[in-house]
Each structure stands twice: as C-alpha cells, then as structure tokens.
Residue frames relative to the residue before (quaternion, step in Angstrom):
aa qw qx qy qz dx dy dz
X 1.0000 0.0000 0.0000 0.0000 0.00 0.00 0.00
X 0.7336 0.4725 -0.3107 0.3769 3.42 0.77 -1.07
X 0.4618 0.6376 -0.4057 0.4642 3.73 1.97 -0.72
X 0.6895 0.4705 -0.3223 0.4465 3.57 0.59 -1.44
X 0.4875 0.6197 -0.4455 0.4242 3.80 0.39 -0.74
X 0.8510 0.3657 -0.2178 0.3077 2.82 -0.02 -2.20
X 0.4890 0.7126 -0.2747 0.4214 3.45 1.49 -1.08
X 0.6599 0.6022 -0.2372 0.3816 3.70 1.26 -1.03
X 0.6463 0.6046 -0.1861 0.4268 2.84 1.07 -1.77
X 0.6970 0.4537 -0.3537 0.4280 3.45 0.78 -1.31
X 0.5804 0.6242 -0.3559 0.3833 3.36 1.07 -1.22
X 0.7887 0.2310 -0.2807 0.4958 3.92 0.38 -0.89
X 0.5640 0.5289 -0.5497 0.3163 3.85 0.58 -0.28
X 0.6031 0.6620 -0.2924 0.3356 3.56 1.31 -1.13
X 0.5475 0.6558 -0.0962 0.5107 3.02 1.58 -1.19
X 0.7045 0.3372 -0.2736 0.5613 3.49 0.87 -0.52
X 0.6673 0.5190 -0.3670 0.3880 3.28 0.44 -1.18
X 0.4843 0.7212 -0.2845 0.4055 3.93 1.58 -0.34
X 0.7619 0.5092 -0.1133 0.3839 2.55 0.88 -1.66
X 0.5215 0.7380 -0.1924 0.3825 3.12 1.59 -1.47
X 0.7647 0.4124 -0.1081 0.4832 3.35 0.98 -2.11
X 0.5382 0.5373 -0.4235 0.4923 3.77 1.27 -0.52
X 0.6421 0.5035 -0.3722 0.4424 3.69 0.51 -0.99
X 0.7629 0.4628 -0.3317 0.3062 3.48 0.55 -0.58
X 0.5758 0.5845 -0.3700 0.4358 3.21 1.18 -0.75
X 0.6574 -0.4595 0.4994 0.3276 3.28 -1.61 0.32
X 0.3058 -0.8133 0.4280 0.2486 3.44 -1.01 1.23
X 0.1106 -0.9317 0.3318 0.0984 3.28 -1.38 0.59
X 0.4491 0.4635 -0.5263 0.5536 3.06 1.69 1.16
X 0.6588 0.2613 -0.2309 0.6666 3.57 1.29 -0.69
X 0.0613 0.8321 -0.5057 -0.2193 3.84 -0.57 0.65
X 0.5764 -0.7231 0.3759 0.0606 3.16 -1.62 1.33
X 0.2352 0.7804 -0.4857 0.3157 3.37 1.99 0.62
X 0.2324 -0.6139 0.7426 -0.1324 3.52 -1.52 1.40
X 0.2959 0.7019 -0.6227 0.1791 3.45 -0.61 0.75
X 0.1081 -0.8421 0.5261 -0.0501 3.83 -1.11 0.83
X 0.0298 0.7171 -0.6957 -0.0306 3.88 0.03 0.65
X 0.0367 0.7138 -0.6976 -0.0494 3.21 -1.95 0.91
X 0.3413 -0.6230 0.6216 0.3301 3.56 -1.01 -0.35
X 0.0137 0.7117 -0.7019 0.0269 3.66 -0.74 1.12
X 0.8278 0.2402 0.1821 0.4732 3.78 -0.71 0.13
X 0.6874 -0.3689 0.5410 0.3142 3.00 -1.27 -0.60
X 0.7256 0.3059 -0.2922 0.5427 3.62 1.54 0.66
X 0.5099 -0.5651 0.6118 0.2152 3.45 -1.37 0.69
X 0.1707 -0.8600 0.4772 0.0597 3.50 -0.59 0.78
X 0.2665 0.7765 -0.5691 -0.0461 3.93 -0.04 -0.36
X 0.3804 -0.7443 0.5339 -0.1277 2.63 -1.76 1.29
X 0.1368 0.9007 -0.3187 0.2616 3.75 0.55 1.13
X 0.0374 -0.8365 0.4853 0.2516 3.05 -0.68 0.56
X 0.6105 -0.6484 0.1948 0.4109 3.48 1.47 1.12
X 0.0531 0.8688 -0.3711 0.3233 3.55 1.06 0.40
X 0.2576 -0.6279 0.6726 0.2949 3.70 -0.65 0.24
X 0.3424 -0.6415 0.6022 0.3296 3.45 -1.60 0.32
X 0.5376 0.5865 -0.2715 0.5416 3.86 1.75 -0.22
X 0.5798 -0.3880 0.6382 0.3256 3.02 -2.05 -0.50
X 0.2318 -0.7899 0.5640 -0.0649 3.75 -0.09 1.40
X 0.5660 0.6179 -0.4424 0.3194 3.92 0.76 -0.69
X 0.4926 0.5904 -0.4398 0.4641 3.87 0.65 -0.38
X 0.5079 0.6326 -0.4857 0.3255 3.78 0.56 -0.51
X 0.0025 -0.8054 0.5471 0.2281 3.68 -0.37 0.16
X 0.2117 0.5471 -0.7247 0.3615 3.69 -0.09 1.45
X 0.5450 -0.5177 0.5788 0.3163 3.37 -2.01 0.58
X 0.6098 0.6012 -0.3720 0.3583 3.67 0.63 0.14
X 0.3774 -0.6047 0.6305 0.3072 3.20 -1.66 0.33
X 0.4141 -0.5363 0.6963 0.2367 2.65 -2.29 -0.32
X 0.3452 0.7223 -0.5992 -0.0082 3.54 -0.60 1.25
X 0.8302 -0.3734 0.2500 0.3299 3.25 -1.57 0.17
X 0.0313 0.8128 -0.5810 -0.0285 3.37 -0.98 0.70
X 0.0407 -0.7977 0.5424 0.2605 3.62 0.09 0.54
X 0.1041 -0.7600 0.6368 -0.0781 3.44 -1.71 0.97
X 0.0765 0.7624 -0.6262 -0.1441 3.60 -1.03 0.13
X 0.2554 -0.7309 0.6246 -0.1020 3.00 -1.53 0.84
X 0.0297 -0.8785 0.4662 0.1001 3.17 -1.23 1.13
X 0.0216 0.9086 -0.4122 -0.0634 3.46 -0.62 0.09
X 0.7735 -0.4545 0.0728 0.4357 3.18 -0.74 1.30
X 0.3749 -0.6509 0.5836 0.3084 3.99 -0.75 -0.27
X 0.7775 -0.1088 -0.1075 0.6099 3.32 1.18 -0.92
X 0.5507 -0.6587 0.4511 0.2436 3.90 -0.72 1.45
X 0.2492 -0.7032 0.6429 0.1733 3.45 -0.59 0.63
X 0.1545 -0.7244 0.6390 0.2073 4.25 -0.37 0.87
X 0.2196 -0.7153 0.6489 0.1381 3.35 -1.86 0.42
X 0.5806 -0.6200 0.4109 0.3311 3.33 -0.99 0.79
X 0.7638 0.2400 -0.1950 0.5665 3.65 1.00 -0.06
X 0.6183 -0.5776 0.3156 0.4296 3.48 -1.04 0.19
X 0.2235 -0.8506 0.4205 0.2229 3.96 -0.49 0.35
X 0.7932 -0.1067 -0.0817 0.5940 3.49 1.73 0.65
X 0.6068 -0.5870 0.4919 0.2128 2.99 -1.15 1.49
X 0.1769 -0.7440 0.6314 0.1282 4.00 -0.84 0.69
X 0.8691 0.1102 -0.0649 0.4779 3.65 0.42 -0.55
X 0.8301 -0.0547 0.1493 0.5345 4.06 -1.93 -0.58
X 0.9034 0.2019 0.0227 0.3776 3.13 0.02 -1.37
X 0.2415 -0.8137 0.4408 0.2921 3.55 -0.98 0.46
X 0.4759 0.4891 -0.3690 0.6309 3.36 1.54 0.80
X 0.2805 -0.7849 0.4612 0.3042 3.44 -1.26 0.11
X 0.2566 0.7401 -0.3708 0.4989 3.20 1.72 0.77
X 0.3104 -0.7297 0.5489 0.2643 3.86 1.17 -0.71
X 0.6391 0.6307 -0.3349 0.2857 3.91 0.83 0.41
X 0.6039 0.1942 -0.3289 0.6996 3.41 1.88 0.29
X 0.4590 -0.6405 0.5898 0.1767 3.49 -1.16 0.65
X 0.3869 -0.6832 0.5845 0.2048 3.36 -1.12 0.79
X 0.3062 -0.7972 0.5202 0.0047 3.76 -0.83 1.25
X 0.7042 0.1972 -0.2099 0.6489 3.12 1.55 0.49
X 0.1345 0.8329 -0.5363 0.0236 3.83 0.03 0.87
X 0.5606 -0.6713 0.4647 0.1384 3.11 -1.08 1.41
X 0.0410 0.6414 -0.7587 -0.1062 3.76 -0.83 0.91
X 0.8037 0.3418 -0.3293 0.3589 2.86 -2.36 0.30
X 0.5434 -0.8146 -0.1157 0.1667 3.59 -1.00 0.40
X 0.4445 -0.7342 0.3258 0.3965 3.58 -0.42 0.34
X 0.8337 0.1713 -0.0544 0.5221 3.81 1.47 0.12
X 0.3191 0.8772 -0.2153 -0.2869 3.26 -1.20 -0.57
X 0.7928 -0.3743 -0.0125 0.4808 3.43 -0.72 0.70
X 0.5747 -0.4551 0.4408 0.5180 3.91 -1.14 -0.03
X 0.8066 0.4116 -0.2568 0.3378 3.29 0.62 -0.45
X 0.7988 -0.3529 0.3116 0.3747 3.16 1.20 0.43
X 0.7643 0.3806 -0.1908 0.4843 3.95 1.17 -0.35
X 0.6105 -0.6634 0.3446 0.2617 3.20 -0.93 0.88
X 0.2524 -0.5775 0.7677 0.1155 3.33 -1.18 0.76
X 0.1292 0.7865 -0.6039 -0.0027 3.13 -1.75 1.23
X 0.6349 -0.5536 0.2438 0.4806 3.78 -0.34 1.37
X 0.6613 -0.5261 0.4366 0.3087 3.96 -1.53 -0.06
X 0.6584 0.4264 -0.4209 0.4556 3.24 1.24 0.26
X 0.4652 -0.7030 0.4669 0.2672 3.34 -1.30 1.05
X 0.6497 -0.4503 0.4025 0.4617 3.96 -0.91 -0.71
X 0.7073 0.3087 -0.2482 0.5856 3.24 0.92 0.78
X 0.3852 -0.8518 0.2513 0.2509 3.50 1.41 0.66
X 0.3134 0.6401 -0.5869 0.3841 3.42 1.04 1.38
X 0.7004 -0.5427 0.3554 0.2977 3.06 -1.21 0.24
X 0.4124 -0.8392 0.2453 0.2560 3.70 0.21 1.45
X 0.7187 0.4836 -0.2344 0.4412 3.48 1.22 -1.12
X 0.5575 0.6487 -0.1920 0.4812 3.57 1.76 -0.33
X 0.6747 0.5622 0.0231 0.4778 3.32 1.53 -1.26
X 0.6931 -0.0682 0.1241 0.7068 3.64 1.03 -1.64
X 0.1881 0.6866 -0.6686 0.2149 4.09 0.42 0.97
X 0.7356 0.4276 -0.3864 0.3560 3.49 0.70 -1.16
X 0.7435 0.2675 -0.4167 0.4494 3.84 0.97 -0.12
X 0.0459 -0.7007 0.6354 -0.3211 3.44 0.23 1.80
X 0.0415 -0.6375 0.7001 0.3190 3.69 -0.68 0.04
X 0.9409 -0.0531 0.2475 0.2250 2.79 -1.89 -0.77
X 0.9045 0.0480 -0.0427 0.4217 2.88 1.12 -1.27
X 0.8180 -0.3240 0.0370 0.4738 3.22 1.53 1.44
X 0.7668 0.2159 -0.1069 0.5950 3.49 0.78 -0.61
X 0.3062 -0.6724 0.6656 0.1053 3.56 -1.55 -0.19
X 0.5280 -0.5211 0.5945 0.3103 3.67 -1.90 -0.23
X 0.1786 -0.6653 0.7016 0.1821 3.40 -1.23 0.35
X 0.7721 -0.5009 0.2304 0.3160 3.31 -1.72 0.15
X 0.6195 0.5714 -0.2505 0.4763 3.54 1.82 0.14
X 0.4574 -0.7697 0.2132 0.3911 2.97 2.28 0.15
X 0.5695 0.6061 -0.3942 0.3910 3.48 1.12 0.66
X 0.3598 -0.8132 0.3760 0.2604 3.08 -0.81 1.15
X 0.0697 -0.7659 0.6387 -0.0233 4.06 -0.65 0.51
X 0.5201 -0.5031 0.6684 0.1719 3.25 -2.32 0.51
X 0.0591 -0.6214 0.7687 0.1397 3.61 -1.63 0.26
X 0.8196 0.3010 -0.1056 0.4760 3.58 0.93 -0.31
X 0.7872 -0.2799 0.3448 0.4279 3.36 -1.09 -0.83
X 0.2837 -0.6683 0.5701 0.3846 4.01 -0.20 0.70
X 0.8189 0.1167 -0.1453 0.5428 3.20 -1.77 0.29
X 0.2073 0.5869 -0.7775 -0.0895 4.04 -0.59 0.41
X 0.6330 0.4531 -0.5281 0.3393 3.87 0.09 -0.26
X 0.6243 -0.4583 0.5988 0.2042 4.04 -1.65 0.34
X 0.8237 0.4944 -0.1130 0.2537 3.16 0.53 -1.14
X 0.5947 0.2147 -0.1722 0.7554 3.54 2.02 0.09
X 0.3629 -0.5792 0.7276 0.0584 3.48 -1.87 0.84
X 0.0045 -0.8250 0.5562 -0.1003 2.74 -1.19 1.58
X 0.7440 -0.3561 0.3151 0.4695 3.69 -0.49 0.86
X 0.8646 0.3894 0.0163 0.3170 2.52 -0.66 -2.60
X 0.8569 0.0891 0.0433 0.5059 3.80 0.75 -0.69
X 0.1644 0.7598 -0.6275 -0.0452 3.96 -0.64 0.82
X 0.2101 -0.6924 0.6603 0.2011 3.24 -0.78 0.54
X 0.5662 -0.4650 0.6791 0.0447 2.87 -2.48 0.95
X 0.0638 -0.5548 0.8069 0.1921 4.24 -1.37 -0.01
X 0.7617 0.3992 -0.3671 0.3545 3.94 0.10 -0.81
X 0.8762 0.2004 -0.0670 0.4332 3.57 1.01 -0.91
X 0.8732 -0.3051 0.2230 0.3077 3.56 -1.09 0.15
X 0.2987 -0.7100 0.5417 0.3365 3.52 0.44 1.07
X 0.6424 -0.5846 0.4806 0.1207 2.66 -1.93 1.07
X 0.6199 -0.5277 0.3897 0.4305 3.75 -1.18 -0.01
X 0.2716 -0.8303 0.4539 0.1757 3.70 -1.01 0.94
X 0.4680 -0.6297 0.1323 0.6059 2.53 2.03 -0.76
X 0.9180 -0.2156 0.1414 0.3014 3.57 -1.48 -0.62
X 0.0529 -0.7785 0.5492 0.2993 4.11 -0.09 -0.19
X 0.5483 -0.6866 0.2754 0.3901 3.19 -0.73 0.31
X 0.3446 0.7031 -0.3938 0.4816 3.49 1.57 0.68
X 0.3818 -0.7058 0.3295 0.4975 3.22 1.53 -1.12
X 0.3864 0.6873 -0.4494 0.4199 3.59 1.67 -0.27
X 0.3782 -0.7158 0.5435 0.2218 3.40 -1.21 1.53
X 0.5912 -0.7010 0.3972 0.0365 3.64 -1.52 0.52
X 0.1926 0.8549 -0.4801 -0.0386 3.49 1.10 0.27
X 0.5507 -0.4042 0.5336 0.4986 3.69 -1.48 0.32
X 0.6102 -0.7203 0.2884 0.1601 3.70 -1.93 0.17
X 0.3339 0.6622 -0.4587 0.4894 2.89 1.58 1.73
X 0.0060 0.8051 -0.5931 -0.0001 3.35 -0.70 1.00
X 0.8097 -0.2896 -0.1972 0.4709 3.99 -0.93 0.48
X 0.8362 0.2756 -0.2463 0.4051 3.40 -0.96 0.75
X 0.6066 -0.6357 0.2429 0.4110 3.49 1.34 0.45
X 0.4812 0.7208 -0.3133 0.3882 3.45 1.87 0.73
X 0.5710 -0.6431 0.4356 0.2657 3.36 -0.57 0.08
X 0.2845 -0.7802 0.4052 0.3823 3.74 0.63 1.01
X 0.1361 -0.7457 0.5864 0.2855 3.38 -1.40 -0.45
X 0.5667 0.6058 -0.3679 0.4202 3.40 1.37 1.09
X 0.4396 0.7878 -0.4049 0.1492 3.25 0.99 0.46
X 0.5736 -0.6514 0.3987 0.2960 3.42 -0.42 0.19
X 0.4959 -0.5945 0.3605 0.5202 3.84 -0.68 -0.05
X 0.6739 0.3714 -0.4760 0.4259 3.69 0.09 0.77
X 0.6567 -0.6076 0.3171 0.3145 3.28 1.54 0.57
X 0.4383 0.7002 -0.2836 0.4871 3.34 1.77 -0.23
X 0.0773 0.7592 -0.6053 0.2265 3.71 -1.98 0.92
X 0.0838 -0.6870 0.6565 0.3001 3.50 -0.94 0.10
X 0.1583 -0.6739 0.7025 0.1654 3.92 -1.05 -0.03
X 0.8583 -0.2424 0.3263 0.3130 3.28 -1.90 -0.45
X 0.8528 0.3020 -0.1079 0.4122 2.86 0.76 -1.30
X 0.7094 0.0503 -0.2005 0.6738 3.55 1.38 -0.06
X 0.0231 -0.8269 0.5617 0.0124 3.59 -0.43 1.37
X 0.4793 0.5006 -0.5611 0.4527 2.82 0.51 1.37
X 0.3637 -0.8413 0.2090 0.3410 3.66 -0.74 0.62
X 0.3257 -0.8437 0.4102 0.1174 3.15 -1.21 1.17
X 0.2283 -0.6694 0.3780 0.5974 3.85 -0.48 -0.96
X 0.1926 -0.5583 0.7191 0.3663 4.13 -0.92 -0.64
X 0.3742 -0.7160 0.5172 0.2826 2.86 -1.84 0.62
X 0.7449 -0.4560 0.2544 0.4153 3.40 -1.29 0.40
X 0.3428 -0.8306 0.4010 0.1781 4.11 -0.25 1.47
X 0.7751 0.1061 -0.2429 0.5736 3.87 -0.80 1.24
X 0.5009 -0.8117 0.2732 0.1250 3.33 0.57 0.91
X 0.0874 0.7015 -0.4918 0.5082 2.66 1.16 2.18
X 0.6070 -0.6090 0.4514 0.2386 3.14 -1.32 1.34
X 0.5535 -0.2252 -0.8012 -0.0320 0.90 -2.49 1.39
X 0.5311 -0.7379 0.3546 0.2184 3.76 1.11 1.04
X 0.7236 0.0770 -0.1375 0.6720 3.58 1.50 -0.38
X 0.6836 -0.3417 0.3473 0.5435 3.69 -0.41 -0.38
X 0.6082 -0.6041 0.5002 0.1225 3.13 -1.89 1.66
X 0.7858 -0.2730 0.0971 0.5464 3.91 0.36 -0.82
X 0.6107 -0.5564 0.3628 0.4310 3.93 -0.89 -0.39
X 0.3421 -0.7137 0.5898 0.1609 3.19 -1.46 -0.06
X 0.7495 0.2849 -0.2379 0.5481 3.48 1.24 -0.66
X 0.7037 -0.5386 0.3476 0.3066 3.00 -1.71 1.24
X 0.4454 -0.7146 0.5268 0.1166 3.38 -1.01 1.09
X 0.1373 -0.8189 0.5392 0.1412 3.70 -0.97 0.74
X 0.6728 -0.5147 0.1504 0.5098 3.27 -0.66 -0.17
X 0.4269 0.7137 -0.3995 0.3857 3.83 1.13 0.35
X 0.7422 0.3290 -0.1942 0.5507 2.79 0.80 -0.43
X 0.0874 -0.8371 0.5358 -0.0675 4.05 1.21 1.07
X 0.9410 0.3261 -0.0712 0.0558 3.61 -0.01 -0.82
X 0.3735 0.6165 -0.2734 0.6369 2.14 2.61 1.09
X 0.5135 -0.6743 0.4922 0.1983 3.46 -0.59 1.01
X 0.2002 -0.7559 0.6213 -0.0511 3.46 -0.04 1.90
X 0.3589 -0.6863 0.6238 0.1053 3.05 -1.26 1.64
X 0.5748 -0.3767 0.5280 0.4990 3.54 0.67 -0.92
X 0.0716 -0.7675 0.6252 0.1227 3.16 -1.47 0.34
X 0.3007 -0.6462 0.6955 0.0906 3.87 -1.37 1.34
X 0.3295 -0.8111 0.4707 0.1094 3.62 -0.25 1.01
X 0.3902 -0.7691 0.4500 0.2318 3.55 -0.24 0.73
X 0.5425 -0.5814 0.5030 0.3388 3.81 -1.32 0.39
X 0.6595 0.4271 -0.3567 0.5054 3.64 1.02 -1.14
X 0.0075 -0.5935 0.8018 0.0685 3.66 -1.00 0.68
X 0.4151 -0.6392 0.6470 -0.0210 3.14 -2.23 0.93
X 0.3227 -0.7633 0.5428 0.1362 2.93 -1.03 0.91
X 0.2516 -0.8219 0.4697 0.2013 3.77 -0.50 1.29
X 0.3296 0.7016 -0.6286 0.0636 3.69 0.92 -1.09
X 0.7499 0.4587 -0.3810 0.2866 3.80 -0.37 -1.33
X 0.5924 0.5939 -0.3930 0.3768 3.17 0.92 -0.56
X 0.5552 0.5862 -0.4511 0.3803 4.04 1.23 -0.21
X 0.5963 0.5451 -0.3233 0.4927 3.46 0.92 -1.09
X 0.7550 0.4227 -0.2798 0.4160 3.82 0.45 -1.08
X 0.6932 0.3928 -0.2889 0.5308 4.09 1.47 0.31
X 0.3830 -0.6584 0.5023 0.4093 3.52 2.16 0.29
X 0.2609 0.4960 -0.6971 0.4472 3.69 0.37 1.08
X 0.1439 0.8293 -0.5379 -0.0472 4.05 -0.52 0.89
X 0.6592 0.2741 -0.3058 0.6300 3.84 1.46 0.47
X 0.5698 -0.6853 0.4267 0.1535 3.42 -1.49 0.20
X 0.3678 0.8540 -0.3660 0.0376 3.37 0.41 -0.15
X 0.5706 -0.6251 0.3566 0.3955 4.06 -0.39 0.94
X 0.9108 -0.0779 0.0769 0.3980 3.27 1.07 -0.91
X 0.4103 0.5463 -0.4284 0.5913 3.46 1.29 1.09
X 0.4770 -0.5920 0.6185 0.1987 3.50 -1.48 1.24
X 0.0641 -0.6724 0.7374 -0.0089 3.47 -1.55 0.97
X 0.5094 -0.7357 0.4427 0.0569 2.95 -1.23 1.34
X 0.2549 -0.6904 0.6552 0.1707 3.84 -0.50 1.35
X 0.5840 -0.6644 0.4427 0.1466 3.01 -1.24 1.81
X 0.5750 0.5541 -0.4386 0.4124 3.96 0.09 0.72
X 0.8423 -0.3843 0.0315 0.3767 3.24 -1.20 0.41
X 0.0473 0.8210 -0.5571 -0.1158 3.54 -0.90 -0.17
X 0.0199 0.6983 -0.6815 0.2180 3.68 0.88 1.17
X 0.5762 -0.4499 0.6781 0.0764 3.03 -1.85 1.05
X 0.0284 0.7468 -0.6323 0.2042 3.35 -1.00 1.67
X 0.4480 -0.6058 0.5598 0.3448 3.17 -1.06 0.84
X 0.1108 -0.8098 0.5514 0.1670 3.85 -1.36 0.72
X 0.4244 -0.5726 0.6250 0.3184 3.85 -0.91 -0.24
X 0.4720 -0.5610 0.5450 0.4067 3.79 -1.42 0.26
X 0.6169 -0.5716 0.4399 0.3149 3.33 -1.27 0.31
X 0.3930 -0.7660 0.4697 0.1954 3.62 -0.78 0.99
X 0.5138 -0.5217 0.5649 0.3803 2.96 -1.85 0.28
X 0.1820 -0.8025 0.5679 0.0151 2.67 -2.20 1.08
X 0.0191 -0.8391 0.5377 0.0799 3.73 -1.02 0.91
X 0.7410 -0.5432 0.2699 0.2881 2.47 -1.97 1.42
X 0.8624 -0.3131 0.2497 0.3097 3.21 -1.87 0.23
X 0.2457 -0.7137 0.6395 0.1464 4.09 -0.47 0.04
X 0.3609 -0.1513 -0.9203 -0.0013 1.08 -2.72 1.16
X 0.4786 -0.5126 0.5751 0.4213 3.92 -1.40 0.04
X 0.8489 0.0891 -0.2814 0.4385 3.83 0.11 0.47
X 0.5332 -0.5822 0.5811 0.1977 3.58 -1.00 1.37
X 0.5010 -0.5591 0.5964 0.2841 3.82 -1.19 1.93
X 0.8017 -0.2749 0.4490 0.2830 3.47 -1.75 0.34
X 0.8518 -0.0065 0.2819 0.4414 2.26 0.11 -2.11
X 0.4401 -0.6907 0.4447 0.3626 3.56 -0.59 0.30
X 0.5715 -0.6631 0.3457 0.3379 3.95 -0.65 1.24
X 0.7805 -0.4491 0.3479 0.2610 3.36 -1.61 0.50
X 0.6476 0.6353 -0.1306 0.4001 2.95 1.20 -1.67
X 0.7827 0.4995 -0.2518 0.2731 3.49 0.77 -1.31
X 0.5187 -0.7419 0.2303 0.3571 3.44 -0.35 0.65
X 0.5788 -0.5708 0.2229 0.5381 3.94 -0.98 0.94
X 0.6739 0.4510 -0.4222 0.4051 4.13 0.48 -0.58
X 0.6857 0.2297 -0.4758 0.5008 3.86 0.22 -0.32
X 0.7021 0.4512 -0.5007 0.2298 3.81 0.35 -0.56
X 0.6100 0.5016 -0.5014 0.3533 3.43 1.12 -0.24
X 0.4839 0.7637 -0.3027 0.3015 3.71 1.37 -0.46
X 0.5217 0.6740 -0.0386 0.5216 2.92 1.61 -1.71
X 0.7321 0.3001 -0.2537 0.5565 3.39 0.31 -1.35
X 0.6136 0.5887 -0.4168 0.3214 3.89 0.25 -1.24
X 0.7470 0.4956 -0.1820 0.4041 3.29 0.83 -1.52
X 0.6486 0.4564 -0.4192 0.4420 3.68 1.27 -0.48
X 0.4525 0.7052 -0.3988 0.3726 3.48 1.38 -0.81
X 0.7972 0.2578 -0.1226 0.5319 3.42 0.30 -1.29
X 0.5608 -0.5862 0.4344 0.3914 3.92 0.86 0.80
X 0.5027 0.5901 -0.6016 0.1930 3.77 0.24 0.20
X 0.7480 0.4584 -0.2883 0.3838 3.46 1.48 0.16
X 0.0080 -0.9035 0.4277 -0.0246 3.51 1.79 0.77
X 0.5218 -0.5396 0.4924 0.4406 3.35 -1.48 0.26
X 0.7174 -0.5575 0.2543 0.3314 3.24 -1.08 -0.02
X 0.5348 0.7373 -0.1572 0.3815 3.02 1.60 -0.75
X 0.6363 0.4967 -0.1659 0.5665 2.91 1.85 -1.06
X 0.7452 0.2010 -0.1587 0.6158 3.86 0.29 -0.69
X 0.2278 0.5137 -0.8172 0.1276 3.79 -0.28 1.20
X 0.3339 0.7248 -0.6017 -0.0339 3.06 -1.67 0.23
X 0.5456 -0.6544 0.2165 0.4767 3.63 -0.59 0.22
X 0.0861 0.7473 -0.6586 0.0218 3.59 -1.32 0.07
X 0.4764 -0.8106 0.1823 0.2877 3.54 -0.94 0.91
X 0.9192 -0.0342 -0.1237 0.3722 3.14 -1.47 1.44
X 0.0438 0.7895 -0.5467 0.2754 3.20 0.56 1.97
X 0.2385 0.7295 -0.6288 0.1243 3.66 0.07 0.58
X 0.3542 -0.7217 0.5897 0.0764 3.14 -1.36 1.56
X 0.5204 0.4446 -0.4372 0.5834 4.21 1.06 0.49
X 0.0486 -0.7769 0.6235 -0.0738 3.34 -0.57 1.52
C-alpha cells in the first residue's frame, strides 16, 4: 500500500510539475505574444516578452519557446554613416570572399512584433540558414537552446502559409520586418512595385518612393546574408555587442515620423507609452539574462590579408581604441544574447 501511495504521489507531483512547464511556455493554439512600441524622448521603446504572435510548435529543434520579457531602445531618428558601422554576419562582403574577423552572436534586431532577428551565422560560425534551415517551421524562425524563438532570414519565405508577424506583397512594397538595432527599419526584399531594388548599397540599405527615408530590404530568394550584411546607423550603447566601427555622420538626415504608423505607434507623446495594436495576453516571463560580447574571446593580431584597405583600416582603428576587446573584457548585460542558436 505504502509502494502504491508512494507510486501516486510521484504520479501527480510529475503531473504538476507538467503542467507548471506547459504554462510557461509560449502559447500556441492561444498565442501569448506581448509586444509594446512607445516613443519616450528621443527613443523608440519596445516592450516584449518575445513570444510568437503564431503557433511556433512546427519548428523542428528540441527546444521550446518561452517567454522572456525585455525592453529595448532605439533611436527615434537614426543617425546614417557614410561607412558601414558593423559587420552583421561570415563575411564582410556579400559576395562571401573576405571573412568577417569578428562575428556577431545573438541579436542584431527585431521583429514588429517583438522577436529577435539573429545574423546568418550559427554558434559555431557556419552558415545558419545552410546548417539549421531545415528546422525552420512554418513560419520562418525556430528556438535556440535558451528557448527563444528568432529569425536568420525572412519570416514566412514560403507563399503557402500566413503568418502574423510578416505578409508579404509581389505587387507592392514589402512590408515592415522590423527594427535593427541601429534603429534603421527592415523591410522583406521588395521595394517599389513589388520588385527587388537594384540600388542597394553594401548593407543592403536605400531610400525608394515609397519610404524616402533610408531603410534596409532583405536579401531576395533567400540568399546570403539572407537578412542584411552590416549597419549603417550609428550605434549606441544598446546595442553593446556588436563591434562598433565608429560612425562618420552623413549630411542627408531622414525623416522617420512614418515609421510610427508602420509599428501601430498611432499618437505622439514626448513621454507616455502607446500601445501597438496586437495582442497583449498575459504571459508568464523569466528575468532578463546575462549577455556576452561578440566572439572569438581573443581579437587576431592582426587583421587578415583578404579584408579590404577601408574596413581593414576600420578594424584596426577600432581595436586601437579597444572598441574591439576580447571578450572577457566587455561581458556585460544587454537584451537577450544567447550564444546556442
């Protein structure tokens, strides 16, 4: 009797401790996505607790998806530089013919809705969409080993499923992907008339017709760097764990306003949070994690042969003045770096 008891107990504590871990996870017949854009100041705020706004279970990683709650700011108006101010992915070309001697884990953006965007290189510096594309669900992204769900590419690249977080257009102007962590907004890689530009610069960046201010597009038929190669706007301290070339401020300054209406920011205010019109179910969250800088943990000597003379002199400048420390030296926290992609 006392076996069977004990045999019980285990049977219903186990049973809870289910339940417990199911409640936590992002939901995914009812999803438990939380997401908030405001205008404070002279910064865009968002507020998230990183949630899908979808059913996420199609992913095929052993991981979950659970909440993480984070905020994040980013400029109101980007400041552009005349050169790039950080490499995002393998390569510092999008040709794949100079390698990038500092690759950025963890992220370099995120979505309107609230999810992370993370560069093309996996935790083991292969090429992410090449490596773990096939455990893509349905609707573009996946879970890493810290249980958060993120993009290496384009949400939804297939036609054939609707997603929340991303719809794409053939006749018109891809839609907003969201935010970089420069603050430059993200569109998918249609630009006026549902074409693919052929002016973009080497960070994939442009202004067009329809947003003449400058934006990036991602990279069209999911082909590398599958989102966007490096930045253009100056980099504050939010954005810690990207290897800041410096920034040369440009003459052309841009006007962002439109960009409130396109994050469901629908009133102004200097300093009061406005709610982006989408869900806001109550999720369990987690505390925000520690975060470390970019890898390898020790900066090359010397900066490779290969790399051209304008980013290598960049490269070098920036290690001079420590903006290119080992790692060991500039942990600190920023939101939701996780180096298990």
């Amino acid at each position: 009797m006392t076996k069977i008891l004990s045999v019980f107990s285990f049977l219903v504590l186990f049973s809870t401790l289910l339940l417990v871990v199911s409640a936590q996870q992002c939901g995914t017949t009812t999803p438990t996505n939380t997401v908030q854009w405001s205008l404070v100041g002279s910064t865009r705020v968002l507020n998230t607790n990183g949630c899908p706004p979808f059913d996420w279970s199609d992913q095929k990683t052993p991981n979950l998806a659970y909440p993480h709650t984070t905020s994040v700011t980013f400029p109101v108006t980007p400041e552009i530089s005349t050169t790039p101010t950080s490499y995002l992915g393998l390569y510092l070309d999008k040709a794949k013919t100079t390698t990038n001697p500092m690759v950025p884990l963890g992220p370099i953006g995120y979505s309107r809705y609230g999810l992370l965007l993370y560069g093309n290189s996996d935790a083991l510096f292969r090429d992410a969409y090449v490596y773990e594309g096939a455990s893509f669900g349905k609707c573009g992204g996946h879970n890493d080993g810290q249980n958060n769900y993120h993009y290496h590419s384009v949400p939804n690249p297939t036609s054939a499923v609707t997603c929340v977080d991303y719809l794409e257009s053939t006749t018109t102007h891809s839609p907003l992907i969201g935010l970089m962590l420069d603050g430059v907004p993200l569109f998918g890689p249609n630009g006026d008339g549902g074409v693919p530009p052929t002016n973009l610069d080497q960070c994939n960046g442009h202004t067009d017709t329809t947003y003449n201010f400058y934006h990036y597009h991602a990279q069209p038929n999911l082909q590398y760097p599958y989102l966007i190669n490096c930045l253009m706007g100056c980099l504050t301290t939010s954005s810690g764990h990207l290897t800041n070339l410096g920034c040369t401020p440009s003459t052309t300054k841009y006007d962002y306003t439109p960009l409130n209406a396109l994050l469901g920011i629908t009133s102004v205010a200097a300093s009061s949070s406005v709610a982006v019109a989408t869900s806001s179910v109550a999720a369990s969250v987690s505390a925000p994690v520690t975060v470390y800088a970019s890898v390898p943990a020790s900066v090359p000597a010397s900066v490779p042969a290969s790399v051209p003379a304008t980013a290598s002199s960049m490269i070098s400048t920036a290690r001079s003045s420590n903006m290119l420390a080992p790692v060991s030296s500039v942990m600190q926290t920023v939101p939701m770096f996780i180096p298990t992609r």
